[in-house]
N, C-alpha and C positions, 0 to 999 in steps of 0.2 A: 529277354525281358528288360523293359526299359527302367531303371532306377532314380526313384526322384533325388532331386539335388541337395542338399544338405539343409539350403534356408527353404523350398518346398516343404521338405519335413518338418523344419521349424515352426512353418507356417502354419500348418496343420496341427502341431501340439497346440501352440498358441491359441487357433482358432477352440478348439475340443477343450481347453483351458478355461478361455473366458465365457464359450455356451454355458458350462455347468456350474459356472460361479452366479453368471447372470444369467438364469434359465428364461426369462421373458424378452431378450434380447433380440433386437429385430433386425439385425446383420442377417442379409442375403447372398453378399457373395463375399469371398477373402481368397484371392490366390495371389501368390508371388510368382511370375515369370522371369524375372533376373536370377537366371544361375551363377551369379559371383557372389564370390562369399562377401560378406555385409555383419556388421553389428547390430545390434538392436537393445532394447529396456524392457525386460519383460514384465517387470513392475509394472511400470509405465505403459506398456500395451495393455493389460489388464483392467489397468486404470479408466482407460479411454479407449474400450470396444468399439466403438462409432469411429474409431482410426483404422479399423482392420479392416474395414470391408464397407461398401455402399449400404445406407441404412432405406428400409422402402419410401422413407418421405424427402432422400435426399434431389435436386434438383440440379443441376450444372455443378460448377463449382462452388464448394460449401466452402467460404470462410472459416481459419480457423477461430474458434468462439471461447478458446482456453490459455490462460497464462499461470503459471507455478509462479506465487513468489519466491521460489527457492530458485528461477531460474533470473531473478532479478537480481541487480549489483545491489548486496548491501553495505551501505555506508556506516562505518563506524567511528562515531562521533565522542565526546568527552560528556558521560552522565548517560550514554545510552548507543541507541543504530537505529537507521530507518531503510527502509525499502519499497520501492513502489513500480505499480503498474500504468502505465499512461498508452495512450495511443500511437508510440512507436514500438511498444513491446505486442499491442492489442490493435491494429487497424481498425480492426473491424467494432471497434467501442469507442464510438464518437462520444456519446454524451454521460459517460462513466470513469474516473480512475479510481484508483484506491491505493493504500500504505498502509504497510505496518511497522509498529513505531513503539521501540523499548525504550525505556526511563529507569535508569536505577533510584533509588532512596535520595529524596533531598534533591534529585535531578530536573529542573524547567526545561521545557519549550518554550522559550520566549515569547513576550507578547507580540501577537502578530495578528493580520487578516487578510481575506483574498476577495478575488472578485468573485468568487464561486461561494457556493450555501458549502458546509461541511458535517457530514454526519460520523458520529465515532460509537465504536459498540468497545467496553472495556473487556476482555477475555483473560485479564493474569493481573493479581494485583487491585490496590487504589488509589486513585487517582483525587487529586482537587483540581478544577477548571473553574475559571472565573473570567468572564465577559463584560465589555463593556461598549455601546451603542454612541452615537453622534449626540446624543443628545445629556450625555452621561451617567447612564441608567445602567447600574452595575447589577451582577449576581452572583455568587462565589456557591459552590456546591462540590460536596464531598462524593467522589461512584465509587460501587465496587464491582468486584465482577456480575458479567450479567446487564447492569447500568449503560443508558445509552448518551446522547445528548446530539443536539443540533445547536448550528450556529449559521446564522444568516449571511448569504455575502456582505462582505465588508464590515461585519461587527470583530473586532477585535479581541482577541482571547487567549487564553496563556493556561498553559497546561504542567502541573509538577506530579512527580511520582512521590506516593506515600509509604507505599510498602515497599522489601526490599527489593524484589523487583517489579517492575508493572508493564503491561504492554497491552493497546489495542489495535484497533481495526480503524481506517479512517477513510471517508467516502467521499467522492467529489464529482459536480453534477456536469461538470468537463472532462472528455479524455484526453485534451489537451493542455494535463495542469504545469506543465512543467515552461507554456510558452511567458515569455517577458511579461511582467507586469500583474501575472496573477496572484504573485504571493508580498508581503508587503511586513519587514520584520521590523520591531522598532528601534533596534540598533541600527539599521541601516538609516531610518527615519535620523537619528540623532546625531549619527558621522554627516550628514548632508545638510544639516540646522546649523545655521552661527548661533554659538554658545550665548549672545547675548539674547536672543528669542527663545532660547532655550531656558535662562535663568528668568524671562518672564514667566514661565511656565509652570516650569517647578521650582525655580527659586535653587541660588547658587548651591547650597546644601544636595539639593534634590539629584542635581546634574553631575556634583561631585560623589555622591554615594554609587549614583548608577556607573559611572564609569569604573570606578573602586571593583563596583562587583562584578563588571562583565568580563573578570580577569581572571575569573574564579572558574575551576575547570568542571563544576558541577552548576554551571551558573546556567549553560542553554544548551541542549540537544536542537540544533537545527532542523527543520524539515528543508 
């Protein structure tokens, strides 16, 4: 009598696993033919049934259409961490990225804008964001969880955590946000300004205080 192989039988719990969790599950076929032994995440097969086996609407080769931010480098910054998804982690999402992005108490993201619209949904925490347009038309608003907001490309906006901790969700209508020139932070704007077009602006006070503060380690969470 011929004996299946170790990961065959794995494959078969797996399969018998994920049917009775997901009883409407439209997986047609699941076999493993590699008898060498192999690891696997059974969490993570679980998770994404549509990985075990051809689904009846699938077509050639399917794209994969999923990224974990947990499988994303998170950066950890001074006031917070950000992590994100862009089109070298997701190919197949041209006209999508998205981050997520903690702020401790008292913690900015500095003012900043990009060439892309930005959508953010708050899930931990509250936040104040306040916006301002070319034509200098401000709005300052308090979210809490639940609270969403939009900002248009190139409107400039700045983001502080209120509570002790806070952290949302942040949408970008490029999945290419991470190439040159889409993000635009105004500390950078200021290292690149001669000081004297700068004190036209804000006036020597102005340029003096902002410098003072950006020393301060609760001063800006980068994206």
């Amino acid at each position: 009598m011929l004996k299946a192989s170790p990961l065959t039988a794995m494959a078969r719990v797996l399969r018998s696993q994920v049917s009775s969790s997901l009883p409407n599950s439209k997986i047609v076929a699941f076999t493993v033919t590699n008898t060498s032994s192999g690891g696997t995440d059974r969490d993570i097969d679980i998770d994404n049934p549509a990985n075990l086996g051809q689904e009846s609407t699938d077509a050639g080769a399917v794209k994969n259409l999923k990224w974990r931010f947990s499988d994303s480098k998170t950066r950890q910054l001074p006031g917070g961490w950000v992590r994100e998804q862009v089109i070298t982690d997701l190919p197949a999402s041209n006209d999508i990225a998205g981050a997520q992005q903690h702020l401790t108490k008292g913690s900015i993201r500095e003012l900043h804008w990009h060439r892309v619209a930005e959508w953010g949904y708050v899930y931990q925490g509250q936040v104040a964001i306040g916006a301002v347009d070319e034509f200098g038309r401000n709005q300052y608003e308090v979210l809490n969880e639940g609270d969403i907001w939009y900002f248009p490309k190139g409107e400039a906006h700045v983001i502080q955590g209120l509570a002790d901790q806070n952290e949302y969700l942040l949408v970008f209508d490029d999945g290419n946000f991470e190439a040159s020139g889409t993000t635009f932070n105004v500390d950078d704007w200021i290292a690149h300004t001669p000081k004297d077009i700068l004190a036209k602006s804000l006036g020597k006070s102005g340029v003096s205080l902002y410098l003072n503060q950006a020393t301060d380690q609760n001063f800006a969470c980068r994206r």
